[in-house]
VOVOFI-335918 format. One record per residue (C-alpha): residue in three letters; y, x, z. Coordinates in steps of 0.5 Angstrom, whole numbers. Layout:
BEGIN
<tiza torvo="ALA" north="Y" east="X" up="Z"/>
...
//
This chain:
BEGIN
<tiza torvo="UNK" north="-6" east="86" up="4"/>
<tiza torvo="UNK" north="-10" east="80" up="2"/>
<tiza torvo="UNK" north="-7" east="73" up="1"/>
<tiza torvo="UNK" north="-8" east="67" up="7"/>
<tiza torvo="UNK" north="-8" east="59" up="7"/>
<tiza torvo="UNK" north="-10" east="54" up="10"/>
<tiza torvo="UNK" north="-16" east="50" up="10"/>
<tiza torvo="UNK" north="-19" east="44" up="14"/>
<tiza torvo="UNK" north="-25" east="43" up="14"/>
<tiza torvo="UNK" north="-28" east="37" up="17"/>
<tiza torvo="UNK" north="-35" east="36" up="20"/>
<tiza torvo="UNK" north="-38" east="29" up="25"/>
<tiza torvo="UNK" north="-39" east="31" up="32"/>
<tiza torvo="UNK" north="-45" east="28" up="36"/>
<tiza torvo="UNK" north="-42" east="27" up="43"/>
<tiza torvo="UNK" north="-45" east="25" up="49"/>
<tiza torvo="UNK" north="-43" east="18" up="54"/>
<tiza torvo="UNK" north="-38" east="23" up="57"/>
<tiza torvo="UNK" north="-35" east="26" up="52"/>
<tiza torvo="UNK" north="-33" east="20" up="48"/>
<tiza torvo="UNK" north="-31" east="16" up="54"/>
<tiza torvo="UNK" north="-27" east="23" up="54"/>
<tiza torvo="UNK" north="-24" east="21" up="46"/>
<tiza torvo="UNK" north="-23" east="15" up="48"/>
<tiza torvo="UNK" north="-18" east="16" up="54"/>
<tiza torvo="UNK" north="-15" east="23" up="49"/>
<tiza torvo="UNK" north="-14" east="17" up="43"/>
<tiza torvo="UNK" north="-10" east="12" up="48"/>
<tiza torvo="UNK" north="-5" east="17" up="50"/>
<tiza torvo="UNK" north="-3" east="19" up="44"/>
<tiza torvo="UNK" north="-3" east="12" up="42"/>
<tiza torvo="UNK" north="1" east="11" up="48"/>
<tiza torvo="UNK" north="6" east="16" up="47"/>
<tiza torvo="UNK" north="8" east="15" up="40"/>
<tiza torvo="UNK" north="10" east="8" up="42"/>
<tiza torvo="UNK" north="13" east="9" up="47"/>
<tiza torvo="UNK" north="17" east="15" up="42"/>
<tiza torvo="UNK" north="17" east="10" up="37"/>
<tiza torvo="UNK" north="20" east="4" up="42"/>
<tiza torvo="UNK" north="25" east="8" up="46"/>
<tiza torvo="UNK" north="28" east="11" up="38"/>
<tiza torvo="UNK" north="29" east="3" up="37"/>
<tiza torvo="UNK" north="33" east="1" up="42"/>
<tiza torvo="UNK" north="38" east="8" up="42"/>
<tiza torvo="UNK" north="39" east="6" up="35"/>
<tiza torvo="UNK" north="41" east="-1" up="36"/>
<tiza torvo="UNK" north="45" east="2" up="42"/>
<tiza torvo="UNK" north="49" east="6" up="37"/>
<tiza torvo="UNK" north="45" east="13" up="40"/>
<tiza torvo="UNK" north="42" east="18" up="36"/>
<tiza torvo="UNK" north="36" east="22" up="38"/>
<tiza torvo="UNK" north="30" east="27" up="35"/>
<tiza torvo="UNK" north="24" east="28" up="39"/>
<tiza torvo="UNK" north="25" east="34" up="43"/>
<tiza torvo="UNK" north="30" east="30" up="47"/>
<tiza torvo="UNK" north="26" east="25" up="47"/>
<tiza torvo="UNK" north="20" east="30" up="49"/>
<tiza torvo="UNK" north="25" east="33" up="54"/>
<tiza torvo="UNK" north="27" east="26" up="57"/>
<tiza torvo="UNK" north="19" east="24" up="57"/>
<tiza torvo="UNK" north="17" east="30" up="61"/>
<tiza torvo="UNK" north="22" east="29" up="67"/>
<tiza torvo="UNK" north="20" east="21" up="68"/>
<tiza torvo="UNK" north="12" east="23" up="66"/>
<tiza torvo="UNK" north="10" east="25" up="74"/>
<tiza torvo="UNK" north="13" east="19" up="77"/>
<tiza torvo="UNK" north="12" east="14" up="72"/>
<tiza torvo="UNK" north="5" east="16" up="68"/>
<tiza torvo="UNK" north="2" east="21" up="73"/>
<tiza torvo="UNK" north="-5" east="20" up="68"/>
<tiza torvo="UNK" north="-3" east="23" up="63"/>
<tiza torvo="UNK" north="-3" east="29" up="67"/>
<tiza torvo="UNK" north="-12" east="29" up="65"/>
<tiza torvo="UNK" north="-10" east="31" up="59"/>
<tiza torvo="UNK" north="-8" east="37" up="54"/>
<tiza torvo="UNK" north="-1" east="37" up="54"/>
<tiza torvo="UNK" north="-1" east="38" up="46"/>
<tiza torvo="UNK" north="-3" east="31" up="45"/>
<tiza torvo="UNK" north="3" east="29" up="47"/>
<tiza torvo="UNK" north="7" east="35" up="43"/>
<tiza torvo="UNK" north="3" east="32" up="37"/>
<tiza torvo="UNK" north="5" east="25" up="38"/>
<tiza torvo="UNK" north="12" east="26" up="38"/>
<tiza torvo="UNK" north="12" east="31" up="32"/>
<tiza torvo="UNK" north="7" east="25" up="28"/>
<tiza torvo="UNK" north="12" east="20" up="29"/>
<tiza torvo="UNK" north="18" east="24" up="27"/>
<tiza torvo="UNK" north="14" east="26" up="21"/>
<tiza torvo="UNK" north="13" east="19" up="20"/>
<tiza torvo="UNK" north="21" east="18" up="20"/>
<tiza torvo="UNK" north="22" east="23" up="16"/>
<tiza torvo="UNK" north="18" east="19" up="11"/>
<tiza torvo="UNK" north="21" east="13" up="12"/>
<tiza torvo="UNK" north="28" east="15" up="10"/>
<tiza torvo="UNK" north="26" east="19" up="4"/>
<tiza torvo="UNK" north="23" east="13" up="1"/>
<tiza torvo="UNK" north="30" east="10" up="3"/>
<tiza torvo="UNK" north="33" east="15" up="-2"/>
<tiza torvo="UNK" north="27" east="13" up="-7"/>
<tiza torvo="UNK" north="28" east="6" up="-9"/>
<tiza torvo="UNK" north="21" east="5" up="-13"/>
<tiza torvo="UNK" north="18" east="5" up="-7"/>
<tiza torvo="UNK" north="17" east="2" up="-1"/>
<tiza torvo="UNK" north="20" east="3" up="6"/>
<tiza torvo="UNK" north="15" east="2" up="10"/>
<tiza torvo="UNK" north="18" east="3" up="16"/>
<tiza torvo="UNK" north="14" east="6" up="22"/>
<tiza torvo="UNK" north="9" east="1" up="26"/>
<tiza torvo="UNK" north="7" east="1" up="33"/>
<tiza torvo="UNK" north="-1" east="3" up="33"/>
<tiza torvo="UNK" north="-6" east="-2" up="36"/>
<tiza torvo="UNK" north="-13" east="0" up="38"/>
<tiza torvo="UNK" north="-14" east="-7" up="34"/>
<tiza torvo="UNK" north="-14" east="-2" up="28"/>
<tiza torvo="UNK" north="-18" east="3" up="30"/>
<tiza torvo="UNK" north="-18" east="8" up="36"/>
<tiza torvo="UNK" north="-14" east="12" up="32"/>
<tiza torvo="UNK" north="-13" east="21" up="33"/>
<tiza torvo="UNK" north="-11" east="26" up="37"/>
<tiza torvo="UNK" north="-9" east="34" up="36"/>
<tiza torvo="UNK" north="-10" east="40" up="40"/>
<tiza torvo="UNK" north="-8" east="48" up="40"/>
<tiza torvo="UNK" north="-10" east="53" up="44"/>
<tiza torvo="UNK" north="-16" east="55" up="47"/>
<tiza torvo="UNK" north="-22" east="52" up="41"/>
<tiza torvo="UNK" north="-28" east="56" up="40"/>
<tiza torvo="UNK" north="-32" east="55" up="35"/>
<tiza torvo="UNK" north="-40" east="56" up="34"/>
<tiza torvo="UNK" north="-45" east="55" up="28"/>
<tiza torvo="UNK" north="-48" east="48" up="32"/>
<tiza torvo="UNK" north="-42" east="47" up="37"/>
<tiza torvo="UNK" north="-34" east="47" up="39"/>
<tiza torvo="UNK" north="-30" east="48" up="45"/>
<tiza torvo="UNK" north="-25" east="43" up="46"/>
<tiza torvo="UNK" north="-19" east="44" up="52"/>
<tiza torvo="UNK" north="-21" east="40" up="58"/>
<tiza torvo="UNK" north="-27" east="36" up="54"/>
<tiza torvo="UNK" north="-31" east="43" up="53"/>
<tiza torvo="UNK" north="-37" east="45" up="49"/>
<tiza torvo="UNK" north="-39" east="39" up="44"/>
<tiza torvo="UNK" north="-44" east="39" up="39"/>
<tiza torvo="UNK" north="-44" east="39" up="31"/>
<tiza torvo="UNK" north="-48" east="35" up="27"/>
<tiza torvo="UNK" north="-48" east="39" up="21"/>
<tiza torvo="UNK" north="-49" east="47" up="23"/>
<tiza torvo="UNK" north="-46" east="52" up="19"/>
<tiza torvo="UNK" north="-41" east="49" up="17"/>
<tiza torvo="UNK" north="-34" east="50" up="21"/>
<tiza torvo="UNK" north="-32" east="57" up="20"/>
<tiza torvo="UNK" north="-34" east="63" up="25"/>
<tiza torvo="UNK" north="-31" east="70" up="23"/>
<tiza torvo="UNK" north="-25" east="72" up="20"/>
<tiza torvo="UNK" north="-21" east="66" up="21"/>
<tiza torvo="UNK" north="-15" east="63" up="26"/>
<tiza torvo="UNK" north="-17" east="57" up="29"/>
<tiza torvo="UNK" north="-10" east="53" up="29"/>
<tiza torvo="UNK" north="-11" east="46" up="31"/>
<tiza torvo="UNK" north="-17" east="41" up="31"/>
<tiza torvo="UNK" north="-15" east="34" up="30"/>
<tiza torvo="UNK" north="-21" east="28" up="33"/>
<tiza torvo="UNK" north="-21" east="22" up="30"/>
<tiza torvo="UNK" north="-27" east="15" up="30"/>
<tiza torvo="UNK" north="-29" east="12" up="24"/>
<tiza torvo="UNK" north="-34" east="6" up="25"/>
<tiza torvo="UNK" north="-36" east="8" up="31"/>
<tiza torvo="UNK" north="-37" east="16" up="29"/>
<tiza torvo="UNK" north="-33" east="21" up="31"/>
<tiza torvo="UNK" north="-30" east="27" up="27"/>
<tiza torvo="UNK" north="-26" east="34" up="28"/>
<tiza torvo="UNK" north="-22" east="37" up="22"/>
<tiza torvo="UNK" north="-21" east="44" up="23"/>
<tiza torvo="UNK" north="-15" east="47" up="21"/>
<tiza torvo="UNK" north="-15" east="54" up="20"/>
<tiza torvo="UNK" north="-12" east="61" up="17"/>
<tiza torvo="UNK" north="-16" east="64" up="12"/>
<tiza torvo="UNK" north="-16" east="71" up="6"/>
<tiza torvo="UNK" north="-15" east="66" up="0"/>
<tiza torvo="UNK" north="-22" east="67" up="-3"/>
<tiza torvo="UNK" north="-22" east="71" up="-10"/>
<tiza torvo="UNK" north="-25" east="67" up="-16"/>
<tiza torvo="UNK" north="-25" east="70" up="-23"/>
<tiza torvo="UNK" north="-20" east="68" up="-28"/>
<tiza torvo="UNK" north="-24" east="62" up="-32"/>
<tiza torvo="UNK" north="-24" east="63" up="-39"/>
<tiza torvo="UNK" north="-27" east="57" up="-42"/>
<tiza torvo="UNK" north="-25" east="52" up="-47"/>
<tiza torvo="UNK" north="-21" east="47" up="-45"/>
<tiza torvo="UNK" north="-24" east="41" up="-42"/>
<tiza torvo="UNK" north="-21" east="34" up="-42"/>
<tiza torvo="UNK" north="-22" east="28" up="-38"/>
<tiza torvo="UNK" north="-23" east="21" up="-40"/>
<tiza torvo="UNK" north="-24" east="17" up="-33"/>
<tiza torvo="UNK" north="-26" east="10" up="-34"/>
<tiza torvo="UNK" north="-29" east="3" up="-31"/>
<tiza torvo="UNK" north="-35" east="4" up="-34"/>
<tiza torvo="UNK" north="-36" east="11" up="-34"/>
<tiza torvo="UNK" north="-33" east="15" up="-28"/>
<tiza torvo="UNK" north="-30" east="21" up="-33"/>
<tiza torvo="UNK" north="-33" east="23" up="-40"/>
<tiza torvo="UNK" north="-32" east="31" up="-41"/>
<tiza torvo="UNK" north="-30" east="33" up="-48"/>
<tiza torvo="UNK" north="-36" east="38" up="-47"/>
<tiza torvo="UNK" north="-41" east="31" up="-48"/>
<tiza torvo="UNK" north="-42" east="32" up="-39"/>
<tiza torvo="UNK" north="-42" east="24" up="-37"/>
<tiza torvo="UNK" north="-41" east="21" up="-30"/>
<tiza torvo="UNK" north="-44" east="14" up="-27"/>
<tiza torvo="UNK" north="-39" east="10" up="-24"/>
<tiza torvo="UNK" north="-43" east="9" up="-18"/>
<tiza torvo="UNK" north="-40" east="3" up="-17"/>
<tiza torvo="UNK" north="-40" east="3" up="-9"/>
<tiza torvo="UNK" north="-36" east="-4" up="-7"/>
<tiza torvo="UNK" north="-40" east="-8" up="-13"/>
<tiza torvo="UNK" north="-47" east="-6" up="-10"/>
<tiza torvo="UNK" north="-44" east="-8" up="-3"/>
<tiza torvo="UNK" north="-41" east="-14" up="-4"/>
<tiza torvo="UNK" north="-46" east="-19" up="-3"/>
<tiza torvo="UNK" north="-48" east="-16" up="4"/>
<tiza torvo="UNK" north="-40" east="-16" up="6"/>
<tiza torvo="UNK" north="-40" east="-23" up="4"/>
<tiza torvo="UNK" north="-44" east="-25" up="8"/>
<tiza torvo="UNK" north="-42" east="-21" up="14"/>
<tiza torvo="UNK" north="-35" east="-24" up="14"/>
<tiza torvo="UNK" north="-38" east="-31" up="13"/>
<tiza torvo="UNK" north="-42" east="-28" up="19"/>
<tiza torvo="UNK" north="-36" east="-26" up="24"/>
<tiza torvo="UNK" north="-32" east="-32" up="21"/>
<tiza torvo="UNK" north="-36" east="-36" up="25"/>
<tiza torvo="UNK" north="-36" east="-32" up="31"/>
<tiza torvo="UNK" north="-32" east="-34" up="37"/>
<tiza torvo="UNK" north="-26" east="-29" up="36"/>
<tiza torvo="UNK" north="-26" east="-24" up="42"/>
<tiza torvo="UNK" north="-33" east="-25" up="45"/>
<tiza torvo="UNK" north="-39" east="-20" up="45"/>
<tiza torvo="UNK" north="-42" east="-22" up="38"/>
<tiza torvo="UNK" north="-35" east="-22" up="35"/>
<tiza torvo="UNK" north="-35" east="-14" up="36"/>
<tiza torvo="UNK" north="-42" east="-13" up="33"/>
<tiza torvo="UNK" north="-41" east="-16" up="27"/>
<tiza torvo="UNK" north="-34" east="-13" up="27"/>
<tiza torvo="UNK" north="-38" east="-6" up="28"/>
<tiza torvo="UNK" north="-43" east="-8" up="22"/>
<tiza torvo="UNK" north="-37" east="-9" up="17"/>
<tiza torvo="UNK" north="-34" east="-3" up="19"/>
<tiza torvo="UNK" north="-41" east="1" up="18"/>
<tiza torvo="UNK" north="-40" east="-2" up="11"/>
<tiza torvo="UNK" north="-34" east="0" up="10"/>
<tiza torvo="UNK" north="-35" east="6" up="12"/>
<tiza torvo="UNK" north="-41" east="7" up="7"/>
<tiza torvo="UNK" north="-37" east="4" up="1"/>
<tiza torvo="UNK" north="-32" east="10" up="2"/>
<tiza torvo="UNK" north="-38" east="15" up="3"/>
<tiza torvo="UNK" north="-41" east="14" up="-4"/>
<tiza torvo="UNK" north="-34" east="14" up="-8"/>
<tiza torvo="UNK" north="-32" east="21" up="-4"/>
<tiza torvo="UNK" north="-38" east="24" up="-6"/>
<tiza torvo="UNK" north="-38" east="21" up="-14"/>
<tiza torvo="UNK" north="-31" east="24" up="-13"/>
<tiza torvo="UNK" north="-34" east="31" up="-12"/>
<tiza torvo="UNK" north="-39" east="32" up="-15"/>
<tiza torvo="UNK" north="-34" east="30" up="-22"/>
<tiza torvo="UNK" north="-29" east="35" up="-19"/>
<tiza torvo="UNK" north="-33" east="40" up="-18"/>
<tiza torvo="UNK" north="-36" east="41" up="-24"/>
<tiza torvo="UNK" north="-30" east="40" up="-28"/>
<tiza torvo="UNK" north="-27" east="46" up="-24"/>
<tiza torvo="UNK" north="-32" east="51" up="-21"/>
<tiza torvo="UNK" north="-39" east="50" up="-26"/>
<tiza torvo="UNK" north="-35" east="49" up="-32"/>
<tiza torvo="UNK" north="-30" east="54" up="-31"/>
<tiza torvo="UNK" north="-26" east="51" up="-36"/>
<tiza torvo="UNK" north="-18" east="56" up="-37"/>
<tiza torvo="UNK" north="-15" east="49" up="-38"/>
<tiza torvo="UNK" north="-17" east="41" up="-35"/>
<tiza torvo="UNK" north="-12" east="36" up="-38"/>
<tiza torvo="UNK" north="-12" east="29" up="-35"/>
<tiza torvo="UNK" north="-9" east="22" up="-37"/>
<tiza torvo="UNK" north="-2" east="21" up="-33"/>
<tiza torvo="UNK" north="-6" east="13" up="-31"/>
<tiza torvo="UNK" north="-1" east="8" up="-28"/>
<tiza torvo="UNK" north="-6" east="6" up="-23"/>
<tiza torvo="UNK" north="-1" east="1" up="-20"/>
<tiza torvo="UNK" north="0" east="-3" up="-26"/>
<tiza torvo="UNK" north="-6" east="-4" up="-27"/>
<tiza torvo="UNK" north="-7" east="-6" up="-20"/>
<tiza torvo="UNK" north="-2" east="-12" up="-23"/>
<tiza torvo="UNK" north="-9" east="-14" up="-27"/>
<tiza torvo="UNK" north="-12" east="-18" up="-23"/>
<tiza torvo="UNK" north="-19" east="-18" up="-27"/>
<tiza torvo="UNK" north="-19" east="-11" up="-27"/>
<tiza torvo="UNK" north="-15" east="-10" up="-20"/>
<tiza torvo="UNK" north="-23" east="-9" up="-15"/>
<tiza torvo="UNK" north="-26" east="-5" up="-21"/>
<tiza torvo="UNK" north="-20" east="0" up="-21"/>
<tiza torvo="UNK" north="-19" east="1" up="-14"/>
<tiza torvo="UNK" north="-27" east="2" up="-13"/>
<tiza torvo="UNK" north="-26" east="8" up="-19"/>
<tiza torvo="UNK" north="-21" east="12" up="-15"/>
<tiza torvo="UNK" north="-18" east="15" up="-20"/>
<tiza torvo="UNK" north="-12" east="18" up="-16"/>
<tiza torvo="UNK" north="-17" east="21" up="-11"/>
<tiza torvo="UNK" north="-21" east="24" up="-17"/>
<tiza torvo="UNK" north="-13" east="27" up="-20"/>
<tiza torvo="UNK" north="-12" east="29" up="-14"/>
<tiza torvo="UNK" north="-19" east="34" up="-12"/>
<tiza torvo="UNK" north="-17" east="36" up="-19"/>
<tiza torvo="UNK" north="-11" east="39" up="-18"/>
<tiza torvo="UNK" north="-12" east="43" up="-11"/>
<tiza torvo="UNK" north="-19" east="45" up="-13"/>
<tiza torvo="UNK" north="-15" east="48" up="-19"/>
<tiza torvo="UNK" north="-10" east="51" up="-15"/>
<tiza torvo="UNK" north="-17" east="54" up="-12"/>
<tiza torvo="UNK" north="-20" east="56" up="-18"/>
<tiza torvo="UNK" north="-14" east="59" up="-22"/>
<tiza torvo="UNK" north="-15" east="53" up="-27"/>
<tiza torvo="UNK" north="-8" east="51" up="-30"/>
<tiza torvo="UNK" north="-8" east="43" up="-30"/>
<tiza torvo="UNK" north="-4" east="39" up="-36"/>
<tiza torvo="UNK" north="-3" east="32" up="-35"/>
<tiza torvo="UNK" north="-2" east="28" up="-41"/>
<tiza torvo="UNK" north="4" east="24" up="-43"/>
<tiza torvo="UNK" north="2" east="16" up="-41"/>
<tiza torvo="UNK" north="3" east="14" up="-48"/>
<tiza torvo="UNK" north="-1" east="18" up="-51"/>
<tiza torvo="UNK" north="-8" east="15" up="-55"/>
<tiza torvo="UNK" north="-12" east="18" up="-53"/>
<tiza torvo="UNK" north="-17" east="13" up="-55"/>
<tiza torvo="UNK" north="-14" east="11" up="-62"/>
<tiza torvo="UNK" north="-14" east="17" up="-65"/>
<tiza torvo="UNK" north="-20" east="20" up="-69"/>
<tiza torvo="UNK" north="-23" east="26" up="-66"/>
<tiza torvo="UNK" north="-25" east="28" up="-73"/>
<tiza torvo="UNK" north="-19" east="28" up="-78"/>
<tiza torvo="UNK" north="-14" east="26" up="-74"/>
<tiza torvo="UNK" north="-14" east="18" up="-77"/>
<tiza torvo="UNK" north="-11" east="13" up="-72"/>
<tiza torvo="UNK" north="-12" east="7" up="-71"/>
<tiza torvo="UNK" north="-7" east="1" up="-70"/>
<tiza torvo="UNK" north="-11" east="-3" up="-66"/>
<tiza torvo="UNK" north="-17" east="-2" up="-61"/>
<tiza torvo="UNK" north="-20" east="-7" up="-57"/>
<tiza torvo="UNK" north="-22" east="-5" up="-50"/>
<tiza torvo="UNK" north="-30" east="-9" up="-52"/>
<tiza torvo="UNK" north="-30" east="-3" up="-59"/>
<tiza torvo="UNK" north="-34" east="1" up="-55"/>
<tiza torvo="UNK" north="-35" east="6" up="-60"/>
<tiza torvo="UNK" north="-31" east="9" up="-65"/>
<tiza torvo="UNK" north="-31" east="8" up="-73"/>
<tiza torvo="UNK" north="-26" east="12" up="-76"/>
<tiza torvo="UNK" north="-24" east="8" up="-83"/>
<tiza torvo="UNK" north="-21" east="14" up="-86"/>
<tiza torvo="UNK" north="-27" east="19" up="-85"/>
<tiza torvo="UNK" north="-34" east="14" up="-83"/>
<tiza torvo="UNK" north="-34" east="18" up="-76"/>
<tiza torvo="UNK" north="-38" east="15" up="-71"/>
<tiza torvo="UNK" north="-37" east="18" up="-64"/>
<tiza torvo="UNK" north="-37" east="14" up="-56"/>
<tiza torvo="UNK" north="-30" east="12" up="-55"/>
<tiza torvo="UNK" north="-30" east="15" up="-48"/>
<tiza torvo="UNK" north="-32" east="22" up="-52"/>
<tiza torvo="UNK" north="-27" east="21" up="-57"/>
<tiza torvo="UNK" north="-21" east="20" up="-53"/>
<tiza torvo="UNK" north="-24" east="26" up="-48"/>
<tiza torvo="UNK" north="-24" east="31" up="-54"/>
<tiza torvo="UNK" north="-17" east="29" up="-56"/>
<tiza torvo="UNK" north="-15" east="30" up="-49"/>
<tiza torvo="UNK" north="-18" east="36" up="-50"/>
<tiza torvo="UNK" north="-13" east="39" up="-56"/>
<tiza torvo="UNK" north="-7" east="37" up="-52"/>
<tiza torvo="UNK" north="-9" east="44" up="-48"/>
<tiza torvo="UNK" north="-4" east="49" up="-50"/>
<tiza torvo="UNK" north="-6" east="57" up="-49"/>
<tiza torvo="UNK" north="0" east="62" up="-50"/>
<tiza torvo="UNK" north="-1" east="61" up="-58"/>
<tiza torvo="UNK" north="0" east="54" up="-58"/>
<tiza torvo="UNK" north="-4" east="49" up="-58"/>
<tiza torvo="UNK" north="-12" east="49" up="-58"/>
<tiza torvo="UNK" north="-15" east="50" up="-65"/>
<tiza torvo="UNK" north="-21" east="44" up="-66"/>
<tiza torvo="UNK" north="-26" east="51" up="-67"/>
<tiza torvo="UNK" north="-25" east="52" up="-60"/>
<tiza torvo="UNK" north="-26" east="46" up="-57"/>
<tiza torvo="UNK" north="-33" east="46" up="-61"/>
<tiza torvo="UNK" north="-31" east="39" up="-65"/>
<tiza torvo="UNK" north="-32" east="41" up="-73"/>
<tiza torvo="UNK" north="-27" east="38" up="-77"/>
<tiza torvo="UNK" north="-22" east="35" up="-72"/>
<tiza torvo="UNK" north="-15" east="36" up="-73"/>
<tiza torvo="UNK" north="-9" east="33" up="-69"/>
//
């Protein structure tokens, strides 16, 4: 019997007047709900009651015919998944109690000034190669044909969520885990930087498409723009609109730099091992000259594709310790170097005359930290002459 997982997948919808209008009244009930949830476990803690969400479900329901009698037009399991996401959320809350490094973030009301949110249904979804059928909003047509899976899956739930004025179902379902051939390929190594998105120690560069710097001006203006914009009127929300359409923009370009690097380094170099660096992205958020170029990077997300895409493949990700010098040691004869300016684009080994891009360099030494069952990776492997480590 084969292996099953579960996948979304996520495609834009293209609704009509009604249909939105349909999201939109979906939207604030799950809104709705979760904050009365939400208030409703407050005031039980300050009056020292305990409580989780099927009482509270329990109580809703017998008080939702006399007092919310309009949340009867829609499916039931909104509701369900309302009372679920915010005990998920105190579940998180009260690990990152337990976990001092991190911030509590305890659970906030959600507001309609911060977008119209989402919400999740079950049950009767039906799903074809240009439509889906949704429970009480009916058959909405895709944007994209052919991407949501059909045949040989079980349809789960599907989640309906706006960005930007756009709408989007993530499709969550059961499938046959598919059958990848083992890789067998040299191990390859990552170096991700500001300049270069990720070096390859196979030589393979990606750009930095550096989405937000090309924007920045056009965003500029549209905030001096909606500054001067009377708060709540008409114009205020074009612009707001405007600002979110650039966002979303931004963000679409640094997602598909992200998986077009990913997916090469997991599906077409085949590689039997990837190591990447362990990169405190935090503390160099600290660095406010670096802080815009960092977060622009997105190496957290690029780690991230990396390493379930690899569970995909069968591909064993090995992460490098954080204070490994990757970038300091020669890649020909193992020299190292006590002190490297982040201006030496290139390294000049003193010991053996190697000249060779810093990026690749420090990629190639990632590379020779892979460790196969007979120890660690040989230089010949990698396909570096003379590199010893």
């Amino acid at each position: 019997m084969a292996n099953t997982i579960c996948r979304a997948y996520k495609t834009e919808l293209r609704p009509n007047n009604v249909q939105r209008t349909q999201f939109v009244r979906h939207c604030g009930v799950a809104r709705f709900v979760y904050n009365w949830a939400l208030a409703d476990r407050i005031e039980r803690y300050k009056n020292g009651e305990s409580t989780n969400h099927y009482e509270q479900k329990r109580r809703f329901n017998a008080l939702k015919d006399q007092e919310f009698p309009w949340i009867r037009e829609t499916a039931y399991t909104i509701t369900d998944s309302a009372f679920a996401n915010l005990d998920r959320a105190y579940q998180n809350f009260f690990r990152r109690v337990k976990q001092s490094a991190e911030k509590k973030g305890f659970p906030k009301f959600k507001s309609r000034k911060r977008g119209m949110g989402s919400f999740q249904m079950r049950g009767a979804i039906r799903v074809e190669p240009h439509r889906i059928r949704l429970p009480r909003i009916g058959w909405i047509r895709l944007k994209e044909k052919g991407y949501l899976p059909t045949d040989g899956v079980k349809v789960l739930s599907a989640t309906i969520s706006e960005r930007s004025g756009r709408w989007f179902v993530s499709l969550q379902v059961q499938e046959d885990a598919p059958e990848y051939p083992v890789p067998i390929g040299k191990p390859l190594g990552i170096d991700l930087g500001i300049n270069k998105l990720a070096v390859c120690s196979n030589g393979r560069v990606f750009e930095n498409p550096k989405s937000l710097k090309r924007y920045e001006g056009k965003l500029a203006r549209l905030q001096r723009e909606l500054s001067r914009r009377e708060r709540g009127g008409q114009n205020y929300q074009k612009t707001k609109r405007k600002i979110a359409r650039l966002h979303y923009r931004i963000a679409c370009l640094r997602r598909t730099s992200a998986h077009e690097c990913t997916h090469y380094v997991i599906a077409k170099a085949k590689p039997s091992q990837v190591v990447i660096e362990d990169l405190n992205v935090k503390g160099m958020m600290r660095n406010h000259c670096l802080a815009r170029a960092v977060g622009d990077a997105s190496f957290g997300e690029i780690r991230r594709q990396i390493e379930y895409k690899a569970k995909w493949h069968g591909v064993e990700v090995t992460t490098a310790d954080r204070w490994f010098p990757s970038s300091k040691i020669c890649s020909h004869c193992g020299g190292k170097k006590t002190v490297m300016r982040l201006s030496e684009r290139r390294y000049v080994c003193e010991a053996c005359g190697a000249v060779v891009d810093r990026d690749l360099n420090a990629a190639i030494n990632l590379a020779a930290l892979a460790k196969p069952s007979n120890g660690r990776c040989l230089p010949a492997e990698l396909g570096c002459s003379n590199a010893s480590l």
